[in-house]
C-alpha positions, 0 to 999 in steps of 0.5 A: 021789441017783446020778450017772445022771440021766436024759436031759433037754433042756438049754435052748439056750445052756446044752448041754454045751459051756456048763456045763462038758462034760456028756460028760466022764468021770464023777467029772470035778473041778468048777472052782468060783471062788476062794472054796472055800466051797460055802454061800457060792459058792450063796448068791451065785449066788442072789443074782446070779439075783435080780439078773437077774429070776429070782424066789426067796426065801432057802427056795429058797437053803437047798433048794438047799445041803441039796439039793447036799450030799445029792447032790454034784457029781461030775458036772456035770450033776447039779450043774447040774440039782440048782440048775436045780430048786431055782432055776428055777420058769418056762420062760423063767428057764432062759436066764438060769439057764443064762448064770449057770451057764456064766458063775460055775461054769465057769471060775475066771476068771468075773469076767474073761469078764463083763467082757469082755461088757460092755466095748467092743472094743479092737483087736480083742482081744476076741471079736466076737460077740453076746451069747446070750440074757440073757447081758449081764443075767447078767454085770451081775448079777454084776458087782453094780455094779462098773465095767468096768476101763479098758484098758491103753493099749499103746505104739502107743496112745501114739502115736496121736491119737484124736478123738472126734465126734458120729460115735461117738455116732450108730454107738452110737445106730444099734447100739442100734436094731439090737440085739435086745430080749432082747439088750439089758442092763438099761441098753440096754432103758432107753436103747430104751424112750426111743427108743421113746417118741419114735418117731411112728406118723402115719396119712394121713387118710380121705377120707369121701363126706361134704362140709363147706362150706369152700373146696375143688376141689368145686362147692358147688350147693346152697350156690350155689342157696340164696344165689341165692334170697336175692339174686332168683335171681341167681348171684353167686358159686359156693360151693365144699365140700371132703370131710370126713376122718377118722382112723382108730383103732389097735387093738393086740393084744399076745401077753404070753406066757412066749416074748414077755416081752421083746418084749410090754414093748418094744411096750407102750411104743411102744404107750403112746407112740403113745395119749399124743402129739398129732397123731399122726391116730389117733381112738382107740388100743385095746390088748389083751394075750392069752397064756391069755386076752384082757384090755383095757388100754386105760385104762391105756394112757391114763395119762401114766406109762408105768411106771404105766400099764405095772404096771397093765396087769400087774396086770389081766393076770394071764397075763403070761408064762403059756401061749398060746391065741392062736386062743380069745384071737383068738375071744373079741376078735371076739366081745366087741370087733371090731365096738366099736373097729373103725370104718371104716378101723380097723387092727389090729397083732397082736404074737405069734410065732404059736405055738399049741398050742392047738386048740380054734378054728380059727386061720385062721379067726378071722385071716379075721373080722378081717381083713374087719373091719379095712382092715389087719391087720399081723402083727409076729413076733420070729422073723423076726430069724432069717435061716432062720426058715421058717412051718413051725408050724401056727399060722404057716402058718394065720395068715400068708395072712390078714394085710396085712402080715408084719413083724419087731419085735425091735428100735427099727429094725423098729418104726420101720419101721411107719409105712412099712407104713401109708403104703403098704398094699399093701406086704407085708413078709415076707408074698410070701417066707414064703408063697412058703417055705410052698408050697415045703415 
């Protein structure tokens, strides 16, 4: 294998900069950590991959040694690549793989920065930023276990009195419902997803031209003329009827592509949540994954577990974190099941970051038959966590001028914010701005 690879796309956060300066002089010295043994060094960077979610078995860990003592490590990129093709099976393992490599090979002193990852910040010693992406979930993988060391308390430390209130934990429990889903290490998504569980999603009731012969604002004439006969035609007493209400079902639509794993698990168990609480209003609560096709799992949703109803879901769904065909997905569902879980008053919530290379159907035109089927259509897309995020993809720019409202759902804070959007219907979200940035490009 010779040192001259060919020019690839390094995945984002694992450039040059990440794995060590891919453009350094060839035959650059690799930093290794301190055990000089190279089987065992890669057989414990498999491991720490497994860890983090990345599947491989002990073939993979045997390729991948045979494979480097074939090619070396002269230069870092081929190193960096030799393992990234043994380990990485799946576009969305890239990010971890790439956060683990910068992490364990680069530096001597890898234990040090992961721990700094995990510990809180102490007078600004450490460096305020936020974590990459699966960053933390690579450092716990290599952690294995092990406690963050307590810091050593300086001089001036000693002097000062620290107390601790319930404050701390309220600016702990605010951070969590601001830190984005795929930043979140595996503790902090168990600590969101009970967070999610006790969210509320109330729905106002309908008013229906039907009335009901309880006391109400309303005359009741017919009620009033029927005990009028009975009594030789005299009117005693006027009999008064209230409007019956009804509620409305939910319909959730739940994009489980590669791109939205992390998102789609998030959403399912405040969407499992909201199908098991009572008095929430809803009549019914119908929820679909799609990637490559549309699957129903509603029954599962109905299940009291959530862990149960969520391996189910996974086991029928068998493109969960596959491909994207969201115009055919959206097709097959107003074909097959619109006019089933529609109903009148009926709203619709379609989780998907709306990137679709898929041509066969016509996007918008599917997002407009549902939005005449449905009095709501809220779309909830990840990317808006990004300040600069801009509909220039042609699936974002066909669907957004069909939806009731556009909305982020990247962490607690945004998905508790939905049942503002459906108290107030006529409330946009990011629809009037992105629409505005999509006439200006």
């Amino acid at each position: 294998m010779t040192s001259h690879l060919p020019s690839r796309n390094i995945p984002q956060g694992s450039g040059p900069k990440e794995i060590g300066d891919v453009k350094s002089p060839a035959y650059a010295p690799l930093a290794l950590p301190d055990d000089p043994k190279l089987a065992g060094n890669i057989t414990h960077f498999a491991r720490a991959l497994r860890k983090a979610g990345v599947k491989l078995g002990p073939g993979r860990v045997i390729d991948a040694i045979n494979a480097v003592q074939v090619a070396g490590f002269t230069q870092r990129a081929d190193f960096y690549w030799t393992l990234h093709a043994c380990f990485v099976s799946k576009p969305e393992d890239s990010a971890i793989f790439a956060q683990l490599f910068r992490l364990y090979w680069r530096d001597p002193q890898y234990m040090e920065q992961m721990m700094s990852l995990l510990t809180p910040m102490v007078h600004g010693l450490q460096e305020d930023r936020r974590a990459e992406a699966a960053e933390k979930r690579a450092a716990q993988a290599l952690l294995d276990g092990r406690e963050p060391p307590a810091p050593q308390a300086s001089a001036r430390e000693d002097e000062i009195e620290i107390d601790i209130d319930a404050s701390q934990t309220a600016s702990a429990e605010e951070r969590l419902r601001q830190l984005d889903f795929e930043q979140m290490s595996t503790a902090e998504m168990a600590a969101a997803t009970r967070m999610l569980a006790a969210l509320r999603l109330p729905v106002p009731p309908i008013l229906t031209r039907r009335r009901q012969a309880l006391p109400g604002p309303l005359a009741d004439w017919k009620q009033t003329m029927r005990r009028a006969a009975r009594q030789g035609g005299e009117i005693g007493k006027l009999a008064s009827a209230r409007k019956r209400i009804r509620y409305p079902n939910l319909v959730v639509l739940c994009d489980i592509s590669g791109s939205m794993s992390s998102y789609s698990r998030a959403v399912l168990h405040f969407v499992h949540a909201v199908a098991n609480r009572e008095g929430q209003g809803w009549a019914q609560v119908h929820a679909f994954t799609f990637g490559t096709q549309l699957t129903n799992i509603t029954r599962h949703m109905r299940r009291r577990d959530v862990d149960a109803a969520l391996a189910a879901a996974g086991a029928q769904a068998q493109d969960w974190e596959g491909g994207t065909r969201i115009g055919a997905c959206l097709h097959d569902f107003n074909r097959d099941w619109a006019r089933r879980v529609a109903g009148q008053g009926a709203v619709v919530l379609l989780i998907t970051d709306g990137l679709d290379r898929d041509t066969s159907h016509d996007l918008g035109r599917e997002m407009e038959r549902m939005k005449l089927s449905f009095s709501q259509l809220i779309w909830l897309n990840p990317l808006l966590r990004w300040d600069g995020f801009a509909p220039l993809a042609r699936g974002i720019a066909q669907m957004l001028p069909h939806c009731s409202s556009f909305r982020a759902a990247h962490n607690v804070a945004s998905l508790a914010g939905l049942a503002e959007a459906l108290s107030r219907p006529d409330d946009g979200g990011e629809k009037r701005r992105m629409l505005a940035a999509l006439h200006g490009s």
